[in-house]
MDTraj code that builds the backbone (N, CA, C; nanometers):
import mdtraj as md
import numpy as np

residues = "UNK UNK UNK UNK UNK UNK UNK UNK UNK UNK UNK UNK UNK UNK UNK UNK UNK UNK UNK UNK UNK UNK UNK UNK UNK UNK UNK UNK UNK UNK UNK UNK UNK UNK UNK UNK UNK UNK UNK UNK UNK UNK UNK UNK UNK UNK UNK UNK UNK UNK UNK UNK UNK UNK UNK UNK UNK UNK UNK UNK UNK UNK UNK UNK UNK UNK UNK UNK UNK UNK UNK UNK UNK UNK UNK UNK UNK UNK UNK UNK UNK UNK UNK UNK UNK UNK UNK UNK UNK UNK UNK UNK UNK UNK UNK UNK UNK UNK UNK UNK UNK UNK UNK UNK UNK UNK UNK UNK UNK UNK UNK UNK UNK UNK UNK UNK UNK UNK UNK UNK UNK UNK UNK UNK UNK UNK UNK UNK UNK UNK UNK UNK".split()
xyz = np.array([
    [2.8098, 0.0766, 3.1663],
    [2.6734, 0.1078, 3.2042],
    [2.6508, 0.2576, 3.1964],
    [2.5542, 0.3035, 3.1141],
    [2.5289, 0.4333, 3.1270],
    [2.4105, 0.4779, 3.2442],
    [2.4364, 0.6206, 3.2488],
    [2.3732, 0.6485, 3.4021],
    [2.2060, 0.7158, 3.3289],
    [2.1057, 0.6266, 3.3872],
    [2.0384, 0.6576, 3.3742],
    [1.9598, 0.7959, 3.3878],
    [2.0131, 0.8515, 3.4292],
    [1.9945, 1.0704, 3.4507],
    [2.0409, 1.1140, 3.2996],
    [2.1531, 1.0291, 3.3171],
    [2.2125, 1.1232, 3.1889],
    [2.0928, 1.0550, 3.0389],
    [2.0645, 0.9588, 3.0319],
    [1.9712, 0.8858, 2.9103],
    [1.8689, 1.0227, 2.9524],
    [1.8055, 0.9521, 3.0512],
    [1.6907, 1.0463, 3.0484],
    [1.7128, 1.2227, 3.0003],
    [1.8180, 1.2986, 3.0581],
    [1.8305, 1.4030, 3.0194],
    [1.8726, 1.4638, 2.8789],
    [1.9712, 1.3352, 2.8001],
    [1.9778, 1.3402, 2.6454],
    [1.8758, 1.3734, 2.5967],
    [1.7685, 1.2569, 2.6406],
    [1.6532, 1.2752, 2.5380],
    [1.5308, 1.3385, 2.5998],
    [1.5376, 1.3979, 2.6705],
    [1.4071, 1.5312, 2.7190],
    [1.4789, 1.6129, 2.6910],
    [1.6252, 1.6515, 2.6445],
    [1.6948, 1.7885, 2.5951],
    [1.6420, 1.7536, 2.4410],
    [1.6159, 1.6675, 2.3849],
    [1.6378, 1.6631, 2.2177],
    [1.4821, 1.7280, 2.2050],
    [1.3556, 1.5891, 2.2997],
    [1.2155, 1.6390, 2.2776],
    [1.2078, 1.8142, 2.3427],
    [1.2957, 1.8582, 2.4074],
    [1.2585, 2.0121, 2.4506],
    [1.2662, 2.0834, 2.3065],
    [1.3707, 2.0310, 2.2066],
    [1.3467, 2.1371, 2.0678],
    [1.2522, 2.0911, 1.9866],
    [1.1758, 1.9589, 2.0158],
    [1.1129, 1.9919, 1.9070],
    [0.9643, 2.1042, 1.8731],
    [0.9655, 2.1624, 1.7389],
    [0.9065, 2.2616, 1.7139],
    [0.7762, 2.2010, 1.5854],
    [0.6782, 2.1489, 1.6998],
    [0.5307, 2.0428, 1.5861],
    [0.4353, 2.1941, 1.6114],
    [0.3719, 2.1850, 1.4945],
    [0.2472, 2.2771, 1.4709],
    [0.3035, 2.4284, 1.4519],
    [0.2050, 2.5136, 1.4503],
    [0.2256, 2.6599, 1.4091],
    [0.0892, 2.7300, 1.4656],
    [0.1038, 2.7979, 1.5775],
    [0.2268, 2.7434, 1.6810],
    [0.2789, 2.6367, 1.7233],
    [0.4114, 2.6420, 1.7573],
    [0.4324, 2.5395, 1.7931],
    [0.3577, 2.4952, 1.9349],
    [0.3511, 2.3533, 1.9252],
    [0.3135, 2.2669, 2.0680],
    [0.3187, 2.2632, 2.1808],
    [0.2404, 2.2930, 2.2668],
    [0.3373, 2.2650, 2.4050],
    [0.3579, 2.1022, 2.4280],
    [0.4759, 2.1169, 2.5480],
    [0.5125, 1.9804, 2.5714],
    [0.4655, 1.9732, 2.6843],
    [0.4064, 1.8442, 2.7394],
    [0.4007, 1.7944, 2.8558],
    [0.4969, 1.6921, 2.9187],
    [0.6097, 1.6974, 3.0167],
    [0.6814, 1.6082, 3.0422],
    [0.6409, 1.4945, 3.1308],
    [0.7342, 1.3878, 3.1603],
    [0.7505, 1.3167, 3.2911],
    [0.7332, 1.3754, 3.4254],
    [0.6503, 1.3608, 3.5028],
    [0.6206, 1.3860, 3.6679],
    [0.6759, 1.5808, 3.6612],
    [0.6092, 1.6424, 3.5327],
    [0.6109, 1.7940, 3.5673],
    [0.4981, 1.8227, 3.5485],
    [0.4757, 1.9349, 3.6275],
    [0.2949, 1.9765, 3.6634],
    [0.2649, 2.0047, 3.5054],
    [0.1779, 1.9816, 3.4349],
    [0.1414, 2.0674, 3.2904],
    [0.0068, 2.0799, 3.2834],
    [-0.0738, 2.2037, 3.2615],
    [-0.1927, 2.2079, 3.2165],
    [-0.2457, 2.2297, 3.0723],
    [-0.2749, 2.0984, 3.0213],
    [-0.3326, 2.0902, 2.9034],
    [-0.3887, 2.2398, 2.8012],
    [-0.3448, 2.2723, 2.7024],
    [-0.4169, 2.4391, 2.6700],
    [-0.5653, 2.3944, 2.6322],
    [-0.6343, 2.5093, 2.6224],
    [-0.7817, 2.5224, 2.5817],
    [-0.8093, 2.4698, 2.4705],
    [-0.7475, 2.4571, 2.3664],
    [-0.7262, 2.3989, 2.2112],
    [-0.7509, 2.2380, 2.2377],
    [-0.6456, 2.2618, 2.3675],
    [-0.6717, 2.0201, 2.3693],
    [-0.5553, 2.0184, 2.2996],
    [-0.4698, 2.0853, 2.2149],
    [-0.3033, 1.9910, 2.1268],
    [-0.1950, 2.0020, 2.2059],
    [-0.1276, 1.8840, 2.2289],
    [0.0022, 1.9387, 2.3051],
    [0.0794, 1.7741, 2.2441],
    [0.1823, 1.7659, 2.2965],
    [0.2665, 1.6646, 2.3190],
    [0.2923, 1.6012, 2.4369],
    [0.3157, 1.4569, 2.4565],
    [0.2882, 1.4679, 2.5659],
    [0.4224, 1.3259, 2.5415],
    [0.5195, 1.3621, 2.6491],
    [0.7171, 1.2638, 2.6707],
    [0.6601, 1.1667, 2.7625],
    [0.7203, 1.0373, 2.7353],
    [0.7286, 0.9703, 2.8077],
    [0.8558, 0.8400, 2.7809],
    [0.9502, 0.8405, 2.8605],
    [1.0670, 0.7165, 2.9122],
    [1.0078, 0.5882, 2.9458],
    [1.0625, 0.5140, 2.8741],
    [1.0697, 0.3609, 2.9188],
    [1.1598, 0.2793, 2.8551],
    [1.2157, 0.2870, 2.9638],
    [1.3515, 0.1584, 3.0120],
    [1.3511, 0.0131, 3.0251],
    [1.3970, -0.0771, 2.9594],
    [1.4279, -0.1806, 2.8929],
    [1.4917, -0.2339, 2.9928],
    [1.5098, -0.3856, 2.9796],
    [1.6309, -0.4530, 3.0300],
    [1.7343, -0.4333, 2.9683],
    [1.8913, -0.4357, 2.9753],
    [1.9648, -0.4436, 2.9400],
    [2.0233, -0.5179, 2.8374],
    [2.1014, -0.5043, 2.7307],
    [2.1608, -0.5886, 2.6786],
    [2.2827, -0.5991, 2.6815],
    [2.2903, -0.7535, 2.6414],
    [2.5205, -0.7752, 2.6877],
    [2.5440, -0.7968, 2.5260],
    [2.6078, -0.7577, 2.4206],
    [2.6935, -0.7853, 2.3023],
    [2.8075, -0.8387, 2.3164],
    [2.8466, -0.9384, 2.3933],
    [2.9581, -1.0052, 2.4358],
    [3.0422, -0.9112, 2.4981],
    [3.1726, -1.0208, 2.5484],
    [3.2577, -0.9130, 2.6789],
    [3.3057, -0.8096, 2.6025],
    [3.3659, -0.7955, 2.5295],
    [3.4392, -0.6760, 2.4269],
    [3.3248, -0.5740, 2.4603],
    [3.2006, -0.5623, 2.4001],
    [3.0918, -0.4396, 2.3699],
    [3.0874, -0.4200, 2.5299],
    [3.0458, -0.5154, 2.5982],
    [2.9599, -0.5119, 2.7372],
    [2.8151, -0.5303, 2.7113],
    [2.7502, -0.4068, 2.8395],
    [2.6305, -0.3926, 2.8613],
    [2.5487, -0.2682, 2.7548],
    [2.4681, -0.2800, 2.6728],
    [2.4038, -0.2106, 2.6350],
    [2.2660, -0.1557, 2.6616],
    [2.2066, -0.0201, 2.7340],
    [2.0839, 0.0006, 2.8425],
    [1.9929, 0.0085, 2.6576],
    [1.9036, 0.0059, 2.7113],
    [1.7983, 0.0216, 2.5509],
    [1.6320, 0.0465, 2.6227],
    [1.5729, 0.1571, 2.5444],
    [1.4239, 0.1427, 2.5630],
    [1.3576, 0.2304, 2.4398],
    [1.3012, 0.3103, 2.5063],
    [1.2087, 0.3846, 2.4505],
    [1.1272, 0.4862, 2.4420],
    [1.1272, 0.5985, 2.3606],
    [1.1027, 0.7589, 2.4257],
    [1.0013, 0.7461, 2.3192],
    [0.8290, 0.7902, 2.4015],
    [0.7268, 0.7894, 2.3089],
    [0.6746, 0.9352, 2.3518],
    [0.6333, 0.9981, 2.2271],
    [0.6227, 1.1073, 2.1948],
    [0.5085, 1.1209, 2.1217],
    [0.3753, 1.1396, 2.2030],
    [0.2296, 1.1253, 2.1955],
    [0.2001, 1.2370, 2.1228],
    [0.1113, 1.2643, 1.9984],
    [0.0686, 1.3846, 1.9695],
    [-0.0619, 1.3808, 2.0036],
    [-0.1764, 1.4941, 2.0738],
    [-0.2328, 1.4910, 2.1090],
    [-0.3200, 1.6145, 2.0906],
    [-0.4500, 1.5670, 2.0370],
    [-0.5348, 1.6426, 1.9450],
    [-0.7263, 1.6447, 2.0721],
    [-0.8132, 1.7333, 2.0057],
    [-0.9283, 1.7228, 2.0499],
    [-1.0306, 1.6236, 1.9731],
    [-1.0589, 1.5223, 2.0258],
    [-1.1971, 1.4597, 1.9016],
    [-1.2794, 1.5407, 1.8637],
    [-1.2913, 1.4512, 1.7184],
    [-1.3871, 1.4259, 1.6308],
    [-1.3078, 1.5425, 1.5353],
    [-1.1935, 1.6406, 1.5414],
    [-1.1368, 1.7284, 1.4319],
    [-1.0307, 1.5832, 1.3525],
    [-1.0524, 1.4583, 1.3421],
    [-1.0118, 1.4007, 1.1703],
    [-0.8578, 1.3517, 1.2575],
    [-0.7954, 1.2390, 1.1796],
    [-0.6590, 1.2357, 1.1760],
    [-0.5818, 1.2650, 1.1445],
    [-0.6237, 1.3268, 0.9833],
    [-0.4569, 1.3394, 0.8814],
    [-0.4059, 1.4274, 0.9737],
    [-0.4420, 1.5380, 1.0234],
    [-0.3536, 1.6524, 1.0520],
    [-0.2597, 1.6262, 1.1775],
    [-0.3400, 1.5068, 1.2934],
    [-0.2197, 1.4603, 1.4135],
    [-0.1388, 1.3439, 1.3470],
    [-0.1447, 1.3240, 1.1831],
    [-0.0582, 1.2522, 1.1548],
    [0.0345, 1.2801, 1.1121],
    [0.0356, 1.4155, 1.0173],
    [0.1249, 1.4998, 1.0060],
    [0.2313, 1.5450, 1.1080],
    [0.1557, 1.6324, 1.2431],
    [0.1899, 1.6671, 1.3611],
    [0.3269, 1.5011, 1.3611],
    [0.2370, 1.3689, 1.3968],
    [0.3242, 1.2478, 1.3965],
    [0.4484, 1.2352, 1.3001],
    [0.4193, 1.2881, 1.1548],
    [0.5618, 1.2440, 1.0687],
    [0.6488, 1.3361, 1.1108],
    [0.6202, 1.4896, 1.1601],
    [0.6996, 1.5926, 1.2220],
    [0.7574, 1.5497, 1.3287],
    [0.7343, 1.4812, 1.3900],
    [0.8124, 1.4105, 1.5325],
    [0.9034, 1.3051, 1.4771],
    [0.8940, 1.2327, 1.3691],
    [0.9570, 1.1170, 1.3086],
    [1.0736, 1.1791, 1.3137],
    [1.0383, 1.2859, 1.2011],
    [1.1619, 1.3789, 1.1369],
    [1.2514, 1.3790, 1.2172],
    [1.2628, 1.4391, 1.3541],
    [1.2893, 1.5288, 1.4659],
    [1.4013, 1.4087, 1.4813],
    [1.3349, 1.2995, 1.5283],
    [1.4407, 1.1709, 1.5784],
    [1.4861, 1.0765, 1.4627],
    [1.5495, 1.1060, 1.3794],
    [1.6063, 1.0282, 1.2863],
    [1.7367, 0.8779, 1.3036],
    [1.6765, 0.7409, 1.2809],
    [1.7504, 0.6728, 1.3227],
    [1.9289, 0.7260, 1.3184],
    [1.9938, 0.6284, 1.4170],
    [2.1275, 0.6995, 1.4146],
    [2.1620, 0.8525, 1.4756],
    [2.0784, 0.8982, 1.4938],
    [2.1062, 1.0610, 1.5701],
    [2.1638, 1.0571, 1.6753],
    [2.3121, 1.0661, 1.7210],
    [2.3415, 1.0845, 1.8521],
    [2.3561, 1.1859, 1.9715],
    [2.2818, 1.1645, 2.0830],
    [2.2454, 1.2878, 2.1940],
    [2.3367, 1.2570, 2.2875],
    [2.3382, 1.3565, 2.3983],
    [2.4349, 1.3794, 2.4917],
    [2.3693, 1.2532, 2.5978],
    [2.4635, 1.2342, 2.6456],
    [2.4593, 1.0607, 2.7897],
    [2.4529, 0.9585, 2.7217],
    [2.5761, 0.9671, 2.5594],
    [2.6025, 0.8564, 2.4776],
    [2.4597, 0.7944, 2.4753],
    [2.3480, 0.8391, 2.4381],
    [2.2511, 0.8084, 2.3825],
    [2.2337, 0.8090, 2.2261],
    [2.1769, 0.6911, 2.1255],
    [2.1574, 0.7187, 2.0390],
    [2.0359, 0.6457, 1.9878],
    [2.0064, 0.7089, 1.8991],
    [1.8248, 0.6585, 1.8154],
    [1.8543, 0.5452, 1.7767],
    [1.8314, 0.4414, 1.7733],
    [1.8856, 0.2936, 1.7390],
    [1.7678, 0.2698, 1.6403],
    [1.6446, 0.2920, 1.6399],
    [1.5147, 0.2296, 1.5095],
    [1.4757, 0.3190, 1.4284],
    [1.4347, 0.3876, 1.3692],
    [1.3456, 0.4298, 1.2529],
    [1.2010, 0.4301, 1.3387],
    [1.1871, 0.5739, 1.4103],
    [1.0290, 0.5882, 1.4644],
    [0.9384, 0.5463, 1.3953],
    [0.8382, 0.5291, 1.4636],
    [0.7136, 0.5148, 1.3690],
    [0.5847, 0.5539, 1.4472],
    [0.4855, 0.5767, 1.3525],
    [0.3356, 0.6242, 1.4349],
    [0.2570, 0.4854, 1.4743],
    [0.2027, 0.5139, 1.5676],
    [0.1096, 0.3975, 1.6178],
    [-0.0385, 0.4396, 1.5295],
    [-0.1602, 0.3700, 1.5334],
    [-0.2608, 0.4114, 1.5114],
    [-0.3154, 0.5359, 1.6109],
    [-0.4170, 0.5651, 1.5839],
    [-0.4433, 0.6883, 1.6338],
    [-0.5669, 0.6011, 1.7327],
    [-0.5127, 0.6559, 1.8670],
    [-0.6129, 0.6087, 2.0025],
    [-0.7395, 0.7110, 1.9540],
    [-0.8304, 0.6194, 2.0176],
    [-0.9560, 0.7490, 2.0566],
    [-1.0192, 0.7800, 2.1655],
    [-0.9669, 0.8875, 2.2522],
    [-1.0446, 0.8840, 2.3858],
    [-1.1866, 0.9486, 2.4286],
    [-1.2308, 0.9174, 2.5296],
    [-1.3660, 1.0604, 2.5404],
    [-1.3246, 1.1412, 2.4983],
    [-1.2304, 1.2635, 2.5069],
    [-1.2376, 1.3802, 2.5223],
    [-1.0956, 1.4106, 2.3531],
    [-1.0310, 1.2815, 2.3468],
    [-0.9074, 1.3810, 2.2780],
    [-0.8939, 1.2613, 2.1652],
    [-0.8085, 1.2413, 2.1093],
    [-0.7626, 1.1605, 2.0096],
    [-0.5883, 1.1421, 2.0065],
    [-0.5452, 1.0379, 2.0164],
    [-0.3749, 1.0303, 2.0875],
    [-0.3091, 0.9384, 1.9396],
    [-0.1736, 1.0283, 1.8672],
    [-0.1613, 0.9464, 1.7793],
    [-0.0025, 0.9225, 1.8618],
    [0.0104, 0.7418, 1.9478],
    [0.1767, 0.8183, 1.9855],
    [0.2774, 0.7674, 1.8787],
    [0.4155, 0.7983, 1.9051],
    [0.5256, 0.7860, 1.8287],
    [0.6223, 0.7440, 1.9128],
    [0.6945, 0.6017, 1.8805],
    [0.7384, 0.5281, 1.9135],
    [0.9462, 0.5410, 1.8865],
    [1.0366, 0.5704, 1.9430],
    [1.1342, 0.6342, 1.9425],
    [1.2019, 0.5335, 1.9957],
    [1.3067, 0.4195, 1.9080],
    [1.3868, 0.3408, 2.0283],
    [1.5472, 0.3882, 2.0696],
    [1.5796, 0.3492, 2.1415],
    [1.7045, 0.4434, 2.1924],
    [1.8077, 0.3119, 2.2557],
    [1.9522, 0.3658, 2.2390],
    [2.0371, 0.2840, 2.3075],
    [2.1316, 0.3776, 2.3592],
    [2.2053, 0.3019, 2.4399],
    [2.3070, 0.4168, 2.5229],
    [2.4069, 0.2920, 2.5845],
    [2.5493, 0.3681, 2.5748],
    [2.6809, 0.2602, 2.6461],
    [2.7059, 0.3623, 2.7200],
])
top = md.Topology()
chain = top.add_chain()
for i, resn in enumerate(residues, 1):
    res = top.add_residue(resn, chain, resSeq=i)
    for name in ("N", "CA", "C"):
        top.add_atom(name, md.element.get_by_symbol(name[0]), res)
traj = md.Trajectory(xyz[None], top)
């Protein structure tokens, strides 16, 4: 069983490098204060944890979920460019990449469609992860 601190901290150490836009992005994490910049673009982490899986007694327990990695733009400025921003995050997590708390990228990210809210436009990116 891996310790869930350590999953979580693998992969908010990997999303802390990534470097989307020019400038680069700010990030917004899990339950840390962040104020959105004046522009409206940032990134925005979020964890979610899975049930477990068993690969028979030999493997054990395998923890599995999912680190989504929102790019996040102002409406009505168009998609291509938070889709771009999106294939730049793909890049970043390449299936097979292994991080620290025996975490590793287990799928091939991918972009969701692009949300549309009042105020912003959310394209997220979908990151699956496993850890022993």
């Amino acid at each position: 069983m891996s310790d869930p601190a350590l999953i979580a901290s693998g992969l908010l150490a990997r999303a802390a490098t990534l470097s989307v836009g020019s400038p680069a992005l700010p990030i917004a994490y899990p339950d840390v204060a962040f104020t959105p910049p004046a522009d409206g673009k940032y990134l925005e982490v979020s964890i979610f944890y899975n049930r477990p899986a068993w690969e028979g007694l030999a493997a054990g327990r395998m923890d599995q979920g999912l680190l989504q990695v929102t790019v996040v733009g102002p409406k009505g400025q168009g998609i291509p460019a938070l889709m771009r921003l999106a294939s730049d995050v793909i890049d970043h997590f390449p299936k097979g990449l292994g991080l620290t708390g025996g975490v590793k990228i287990s799928r091939q990210p991918y972009a969701a469609s692009p949300l549309l809210d009042d105020a912003d436009t959310r394209v997220p990116v979908t990151i699956g992860w496993t850890a022993r």
